[in-house]
N, C-alpha and C positions, 0 to 999 in steps of 0.2 A: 504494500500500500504506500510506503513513504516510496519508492524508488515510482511507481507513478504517480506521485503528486498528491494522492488521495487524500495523506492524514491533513494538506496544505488546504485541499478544499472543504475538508468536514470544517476546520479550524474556523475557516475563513466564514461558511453559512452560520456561523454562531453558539456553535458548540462548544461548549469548554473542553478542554483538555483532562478534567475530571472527569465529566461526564463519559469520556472517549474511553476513560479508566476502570466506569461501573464494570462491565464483562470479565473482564483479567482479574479484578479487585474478586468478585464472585467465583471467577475458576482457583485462583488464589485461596480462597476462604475455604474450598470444599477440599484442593491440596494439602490443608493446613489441619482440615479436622482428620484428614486419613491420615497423614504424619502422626500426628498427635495419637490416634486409636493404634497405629500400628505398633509405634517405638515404644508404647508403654501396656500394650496387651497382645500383639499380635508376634512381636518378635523376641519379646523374653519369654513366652511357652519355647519358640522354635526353638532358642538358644537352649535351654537345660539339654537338649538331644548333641548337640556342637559339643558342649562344654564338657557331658560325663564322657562323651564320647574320649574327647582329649586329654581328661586326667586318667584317663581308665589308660588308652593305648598308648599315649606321646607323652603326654607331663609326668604320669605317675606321681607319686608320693612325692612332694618335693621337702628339706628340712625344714623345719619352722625356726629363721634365723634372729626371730626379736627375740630381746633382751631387757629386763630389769620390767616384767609383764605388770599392767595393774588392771584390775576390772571391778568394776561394782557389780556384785552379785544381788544385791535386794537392798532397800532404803536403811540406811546404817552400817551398810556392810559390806566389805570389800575387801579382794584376797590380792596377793603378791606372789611371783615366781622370778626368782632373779633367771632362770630358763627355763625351757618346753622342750624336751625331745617329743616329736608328733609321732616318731615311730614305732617309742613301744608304750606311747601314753605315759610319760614320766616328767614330772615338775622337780626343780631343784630348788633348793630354799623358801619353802613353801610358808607362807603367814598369810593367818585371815583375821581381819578387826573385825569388834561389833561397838557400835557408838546408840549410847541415851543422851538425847539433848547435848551433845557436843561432847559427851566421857566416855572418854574407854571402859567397856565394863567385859571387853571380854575378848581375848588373844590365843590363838594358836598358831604353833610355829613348828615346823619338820624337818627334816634334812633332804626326802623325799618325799613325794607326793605321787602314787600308781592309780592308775584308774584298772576296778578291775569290771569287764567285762559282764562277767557270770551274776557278781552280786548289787551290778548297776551304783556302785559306792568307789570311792577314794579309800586306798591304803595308806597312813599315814607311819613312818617311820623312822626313831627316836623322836619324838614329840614333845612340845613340852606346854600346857593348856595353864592358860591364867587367867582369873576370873575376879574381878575387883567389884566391890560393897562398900561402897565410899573409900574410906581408908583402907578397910581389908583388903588384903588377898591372898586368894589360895594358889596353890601353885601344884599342878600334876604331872609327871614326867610320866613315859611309858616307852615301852618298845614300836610295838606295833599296835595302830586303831584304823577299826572301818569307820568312815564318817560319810554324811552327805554335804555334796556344796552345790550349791547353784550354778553350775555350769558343766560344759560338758565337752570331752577331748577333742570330738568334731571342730569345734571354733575355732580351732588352734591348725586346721588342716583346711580351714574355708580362705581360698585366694577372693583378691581384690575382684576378677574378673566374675566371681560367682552374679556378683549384684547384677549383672546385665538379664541373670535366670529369673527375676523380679520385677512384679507388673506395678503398675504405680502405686495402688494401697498397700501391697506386701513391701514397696521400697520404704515408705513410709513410714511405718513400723519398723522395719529394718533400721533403719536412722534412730528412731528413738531409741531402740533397743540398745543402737550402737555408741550414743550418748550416755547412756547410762552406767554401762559398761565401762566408759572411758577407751574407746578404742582408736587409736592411733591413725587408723584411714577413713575419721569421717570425712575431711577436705572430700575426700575420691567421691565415696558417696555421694556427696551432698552437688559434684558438679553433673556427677551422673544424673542426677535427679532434676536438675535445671537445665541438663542440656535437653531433654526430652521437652520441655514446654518451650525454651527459647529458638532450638531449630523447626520448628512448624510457625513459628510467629515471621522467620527469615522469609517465607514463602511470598509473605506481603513484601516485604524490603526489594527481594530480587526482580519480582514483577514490577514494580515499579521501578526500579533503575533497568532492567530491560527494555520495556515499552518507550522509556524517557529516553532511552537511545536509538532504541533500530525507530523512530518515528521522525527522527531528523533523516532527511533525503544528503548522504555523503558522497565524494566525488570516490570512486573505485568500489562501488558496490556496497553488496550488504557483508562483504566479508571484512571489513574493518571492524563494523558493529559486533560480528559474529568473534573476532581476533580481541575486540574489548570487553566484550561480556565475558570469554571464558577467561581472561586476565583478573576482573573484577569477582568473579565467584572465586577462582584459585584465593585471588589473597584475604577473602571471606572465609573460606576454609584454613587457611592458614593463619590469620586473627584468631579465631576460636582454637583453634591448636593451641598457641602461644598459648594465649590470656588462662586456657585450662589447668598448663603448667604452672604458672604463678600461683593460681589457687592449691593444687597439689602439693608443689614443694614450697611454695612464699608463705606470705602474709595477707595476700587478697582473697576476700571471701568470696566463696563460691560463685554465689547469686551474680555477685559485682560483674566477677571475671568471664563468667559465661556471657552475659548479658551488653557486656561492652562494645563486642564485636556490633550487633546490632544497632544500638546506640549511632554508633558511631557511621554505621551503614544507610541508617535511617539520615543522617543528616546530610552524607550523598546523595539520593534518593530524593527526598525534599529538593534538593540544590538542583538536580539534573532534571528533574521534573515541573520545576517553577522557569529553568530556561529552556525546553522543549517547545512549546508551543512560539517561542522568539526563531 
């Protein structure tokens, strides 16, 4: 249409350049609700099939290499492993708090810590359990004790990559869960979780910086527009790359860094679309 004159004569009978945009702005919208239903229910079912696939044949068991572990297990309470071996379920320097109104009232501490399988419990071994009553305290040593904790070996063997197996409510949760816990890759999470909303809102961004170019009439065809558009989506893709890594390894929070790319696309967009119609 631009390369015969078209979009110059709709302009010209009286047509805004908005109005030229309801159609797209509409195919846009219904790109944007399929993005949106796919990336957060359609493709985290597919993924658990990918995924067991590749820890089962290719990743296998890999070590669990954190160090100095902390988790909150339930409101007050919260355990510690200076390490995790994942492979035969064993903790080293194992201690769990229990906190009343801001006091310690109650400590266990091990040298190991075994999950055993059979009896769904924790083996604890040489122990040493303290329990405090204001001022008191009793203090109990022992060899070996079955105990329960609130968590379970699996956690400690679930990669980063699992969250993609997770539809938008189960991520949800998952977050919280993972807050609570205190766990070290909520950054990941949390961009996971924003990237899903923020790449279906792109939908509107690209259409309108597309339309706002291939509708200028250019001297060498529509392959300069076509040579600018994929130039413009590459370093759109490549914005949200970067800005995700800040969030991962930086200080910038999720929401921010996901979102900026857009931000910042959108003020292109405005800009190329307010001079299209000149």
């Amino acid at each position: 249409m631009a390369q015969q004159t078209e979009i110059i004569a709709i302009i010209n009978s009286g047509v805004s350049f908005w109005r030229l945009m309801r159609p797209y702005f509409i195919t846009a919208a219904m790109l944007a609700v399929f993005s949106f239903w796919l990336n957060n229910f359609i493709l985290p079912h597919a993924n658990r099939d990918r995924l067991e696939f590749e820890n089962t044949y290719i990743n296998g068991i890999k070590g669990f290499t954190e160090r100095n572990i902390h988790r909150q297990t339930a409101p007050g309470e919260s355990i510690y492993f200076q390490s995790f071996n994942n492979r035969d379920n064993r903790g080293y320097r194992f201690t769990l708090e229990r906190f009343q109104n801001s006091q310690l009232v109650f400590k266990l501490s091990a040298e190991t810590c075994q999950w055993d399988s059979l009896k769904n419990k924790w083996t604890l071994k040489n122990f040493k359990e303290h329990t405090f009553n204001g001022m008191d305290e009793k203090i109990r040593v022992g060899r070996v004790m079955d105990t329960t904790i609130n968590i379970n070996p699996a956690e400690f063997r679930r990669r980063v990559t699992n969250v993609q197996t997770l539809n938008y409510m189960e991520l949800n949760d998952f977050i919280e869960q993972e807050t609570k816990q205190g766990s070290g890759d909520i950054e990941f999470y949390k961009v996971e979780k924003y990237m899903r909303t923020s790449m279906p809102f792109a939908s509107f961004i690209l259409t309108l910086i597309g339309v706002a170019l291939s509708s200028r009439k250019v001297r060498g065809g529509i392959g300069v527009n076509l040579a600018f558009g994929f130039v413009i989506s590459f370093a759109y893709i490549m914005f949200m790359q970067v800005s995700s890594t800040f969030a991962t390894n930086g200080s910038l929070h999720p929401a921010l860094a996901v979102w900026i790319p857009n931000l910042t696309f959108s003020i292109l967009a405005i800009y190329l679309a307010i001079k299209a119609p000149k």
